[in-house]
C-alpha positions in Angstrom: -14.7 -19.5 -11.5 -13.3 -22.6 -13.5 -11.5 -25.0 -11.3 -8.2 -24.6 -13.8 -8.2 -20.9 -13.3 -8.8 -20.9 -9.6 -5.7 -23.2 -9.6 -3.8 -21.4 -11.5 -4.4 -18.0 -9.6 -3.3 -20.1 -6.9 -0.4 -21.1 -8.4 0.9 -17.3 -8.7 -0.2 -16.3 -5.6 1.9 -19.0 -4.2 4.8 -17.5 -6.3 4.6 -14.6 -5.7 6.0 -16.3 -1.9 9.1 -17.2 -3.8 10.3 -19.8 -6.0 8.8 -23.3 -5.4 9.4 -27.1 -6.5 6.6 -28.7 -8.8 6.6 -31.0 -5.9 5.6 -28.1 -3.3 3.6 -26.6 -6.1 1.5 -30.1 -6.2 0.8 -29.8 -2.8 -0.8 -26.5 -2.7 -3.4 -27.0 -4.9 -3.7 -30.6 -4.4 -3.6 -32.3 -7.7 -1.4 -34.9 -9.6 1.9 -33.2 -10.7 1.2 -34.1 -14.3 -1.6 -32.2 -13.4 0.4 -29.1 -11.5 2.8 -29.3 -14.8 0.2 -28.6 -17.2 -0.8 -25.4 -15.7 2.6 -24.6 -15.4 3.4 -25.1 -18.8 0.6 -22.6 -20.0 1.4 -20.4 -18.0 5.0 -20.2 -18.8 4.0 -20.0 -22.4 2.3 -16.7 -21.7 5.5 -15.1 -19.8 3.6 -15.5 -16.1 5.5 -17.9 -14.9 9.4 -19.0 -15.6 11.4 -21.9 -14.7 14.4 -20.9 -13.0 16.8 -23.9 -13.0 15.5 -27.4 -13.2 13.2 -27.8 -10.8 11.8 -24.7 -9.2 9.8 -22.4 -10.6 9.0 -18.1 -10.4 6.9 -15.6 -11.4 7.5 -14.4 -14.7 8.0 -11.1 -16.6 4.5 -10.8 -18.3 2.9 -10.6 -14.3 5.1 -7.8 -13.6 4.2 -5.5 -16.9 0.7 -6.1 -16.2 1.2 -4.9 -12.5 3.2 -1.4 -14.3 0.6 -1.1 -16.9 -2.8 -1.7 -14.3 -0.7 1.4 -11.8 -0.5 3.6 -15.4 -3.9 3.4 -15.9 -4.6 4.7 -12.4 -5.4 8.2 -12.8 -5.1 9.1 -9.3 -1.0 8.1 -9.6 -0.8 10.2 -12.2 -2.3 12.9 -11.4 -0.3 13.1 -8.1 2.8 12.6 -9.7 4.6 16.1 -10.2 3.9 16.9 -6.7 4.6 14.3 -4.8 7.9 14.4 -6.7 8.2 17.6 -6.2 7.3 17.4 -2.2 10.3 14.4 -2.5 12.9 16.8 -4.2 12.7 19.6 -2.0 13.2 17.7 1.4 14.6 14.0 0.3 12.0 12.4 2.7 10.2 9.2 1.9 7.3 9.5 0.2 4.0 7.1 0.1 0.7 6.9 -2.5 -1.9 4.9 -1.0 -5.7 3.8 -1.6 -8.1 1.7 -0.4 -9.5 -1.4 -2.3 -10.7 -4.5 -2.2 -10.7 -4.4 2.0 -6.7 -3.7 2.0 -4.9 -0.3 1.9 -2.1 -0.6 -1.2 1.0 1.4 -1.5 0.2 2.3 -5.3 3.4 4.6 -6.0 6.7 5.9 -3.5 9.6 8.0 -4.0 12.4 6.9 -2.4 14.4 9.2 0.2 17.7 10.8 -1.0 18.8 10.4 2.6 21.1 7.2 3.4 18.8 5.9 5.7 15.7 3.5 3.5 12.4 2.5 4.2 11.9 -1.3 2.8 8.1 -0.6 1.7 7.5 -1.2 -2.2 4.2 -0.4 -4.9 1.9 -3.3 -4.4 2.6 -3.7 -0.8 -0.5 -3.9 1.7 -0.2 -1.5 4.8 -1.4 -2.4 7.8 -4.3 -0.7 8.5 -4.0 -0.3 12.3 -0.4 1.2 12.6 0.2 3.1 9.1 -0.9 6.6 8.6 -2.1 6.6 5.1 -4.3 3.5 6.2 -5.9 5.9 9.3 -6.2 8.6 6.7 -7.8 6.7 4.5 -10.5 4.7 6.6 -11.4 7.9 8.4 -13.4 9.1 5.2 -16.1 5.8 5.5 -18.9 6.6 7.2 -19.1 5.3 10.7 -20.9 2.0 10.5 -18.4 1.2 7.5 -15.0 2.5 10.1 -16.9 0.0 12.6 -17.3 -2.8 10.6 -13.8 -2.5 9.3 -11.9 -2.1 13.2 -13.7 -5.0 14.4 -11.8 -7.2 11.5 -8.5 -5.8 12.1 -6.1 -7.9 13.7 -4.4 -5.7 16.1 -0.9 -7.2 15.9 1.1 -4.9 17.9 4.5 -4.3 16.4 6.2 -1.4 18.5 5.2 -0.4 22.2 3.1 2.6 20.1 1.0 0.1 18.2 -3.2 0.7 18.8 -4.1 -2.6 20.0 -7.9 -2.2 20.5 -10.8 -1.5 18.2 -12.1 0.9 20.8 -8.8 2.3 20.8 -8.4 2.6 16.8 -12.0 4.2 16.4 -10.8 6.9 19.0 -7.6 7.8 16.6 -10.2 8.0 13.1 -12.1 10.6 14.9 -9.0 12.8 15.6 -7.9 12.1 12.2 -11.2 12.9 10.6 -11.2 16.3 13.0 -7.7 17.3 12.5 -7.6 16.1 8.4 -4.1 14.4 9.2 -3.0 11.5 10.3 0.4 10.4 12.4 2.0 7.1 12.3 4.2 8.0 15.6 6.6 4.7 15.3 3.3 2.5 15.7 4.6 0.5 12.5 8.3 0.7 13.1 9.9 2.0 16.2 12.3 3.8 14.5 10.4 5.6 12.0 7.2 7.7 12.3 5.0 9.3 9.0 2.7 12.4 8.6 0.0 11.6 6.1 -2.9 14.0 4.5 -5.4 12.9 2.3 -5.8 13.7 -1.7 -9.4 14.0 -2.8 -11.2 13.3 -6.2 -14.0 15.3 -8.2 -17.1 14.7 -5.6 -14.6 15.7 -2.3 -14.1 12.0 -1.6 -10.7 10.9 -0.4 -9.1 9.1 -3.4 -5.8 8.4 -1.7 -3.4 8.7 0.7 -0.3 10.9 0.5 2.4 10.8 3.3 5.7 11.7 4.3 7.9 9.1 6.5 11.3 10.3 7.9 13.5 7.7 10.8 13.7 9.5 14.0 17.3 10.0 14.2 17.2 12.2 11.0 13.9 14.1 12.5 12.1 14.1 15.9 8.3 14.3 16.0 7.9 17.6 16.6 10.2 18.7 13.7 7.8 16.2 11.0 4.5 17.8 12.0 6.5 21.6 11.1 6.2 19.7 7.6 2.2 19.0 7.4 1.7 22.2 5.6 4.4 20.9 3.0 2.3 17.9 3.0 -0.8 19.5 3.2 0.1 22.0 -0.4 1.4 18.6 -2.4 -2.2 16.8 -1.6 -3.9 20.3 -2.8 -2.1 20.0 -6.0 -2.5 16.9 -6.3 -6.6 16.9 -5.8 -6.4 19.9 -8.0 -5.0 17.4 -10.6 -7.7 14.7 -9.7 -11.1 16.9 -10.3 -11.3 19.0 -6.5 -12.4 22.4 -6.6 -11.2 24.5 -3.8 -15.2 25.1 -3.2 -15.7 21.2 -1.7 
């Protein structure tokens, strides 16, 4: 990679952190400012970055139609579309798209609950793969050397009093998942909310995505989520249906 690219990937990814001096800018990729400006510049000329005010700088509007148009061209998202938004109409739940790339599970599409109560999550986001139940769902499906390889990488920050800690523990909750083809996020991530997710499969039977349904506990106990799995379970069929399954994988 060129040395002006690397910095200006750098540049964005430091951005996308929030808006930032030229000064603070200089600092990250450790060059001249004259140096920092010059990058800035072209990249401002091609709508990927913007000055906002006099002296700090943001990510700019051409960043964010690329991001749109690379999720259109996913066919996965929109082959899933009219039933996850359909699984989202009928009960007003949250609802979560997720896949696996690059080492990091992505939330790569969601439909927001009609309910009052919000989940904060957003397309683009990573999900942490130890306490989220699209991420279980999704490394289940690697074979095991892959699922080991992976759980001894994790970094098992534990973020409710539910939240798998271990990777002994973590390989113990793929098998379950891979036996039972569902996983549960039972307030692991956030003690007041727990998720159901299912996986959606692709042409050869391999899991493409992640579908799941996330409800906060005081509109829904546990108990009353899982009576939802085979809700869950039918948008995911449609959905693989849409993605090449056939019913004989």
């Amino acid at each position: 990679m060129s040395q002006s690219l690397d910095r200006a990937l750098t540049l964005m990814g430091e951005l996308a952190k929030g808006a930032k001096t030229l000064d603070e800018l200089s600092a990250v990729i450790e060059v001249h400012k004259s140096t920092t400006l010059r990058l800035l510049r072209t990249l401002e000329s091609h709508r990927f970055v913007r000055r906002d005010g006099v002296h700090h700088y943001r990510l700019g509007a051409a960043l964010f139609d690329l991001a749109n148009r690379a999720l259109e061209e996913r066919d996965v998202r929109r082959a899933a579309e009219p039933a996850l938004r359909d699984l989202n109409a009928r009960f007003g739940y949250t609802v979560h798209l997720a896949s696996y790339e690059g080492g990091e599970v992505i939330y790569i599409d969601k439909y927001d609950s009609t309910h009052p109560m919000r989940m904060y999550s957003r397309i683009g986001r990573r999900a942490p793969l130890h306490c989220t139940a699209v991420a279980k769902v999704l490394l289940s499906d690697m074979p095991e050397a892959r699922r080991r390889e992976v759980a001894a990488t994790i970094d098992y920050v534990p973020l409710t009093a539910n939240t798998i800690t271990t990777p002994a523990a973590y390989l113990e909750e793929l098998e379950r998942v891979r036996a039972r083809g569902y996983a549960v996020d039972n307030a692991e991530h956030e003690d007041f909310i727990h998720c159901l997710a299912v996986p959606i499969r692709g042409a050869r039977g391999e899991v493409v995505a992640a579908v799941s349904m996330s409800v906060p506990k005081v509109m829904l106990d546990f108990d009353g989520l899982l009576g939802h799995l085979p809700d869950l379970l039918a948008a995911a069929r449609a959905a693989s249906l849409e993605c090449g399954w056939s019913p004989r994988d």
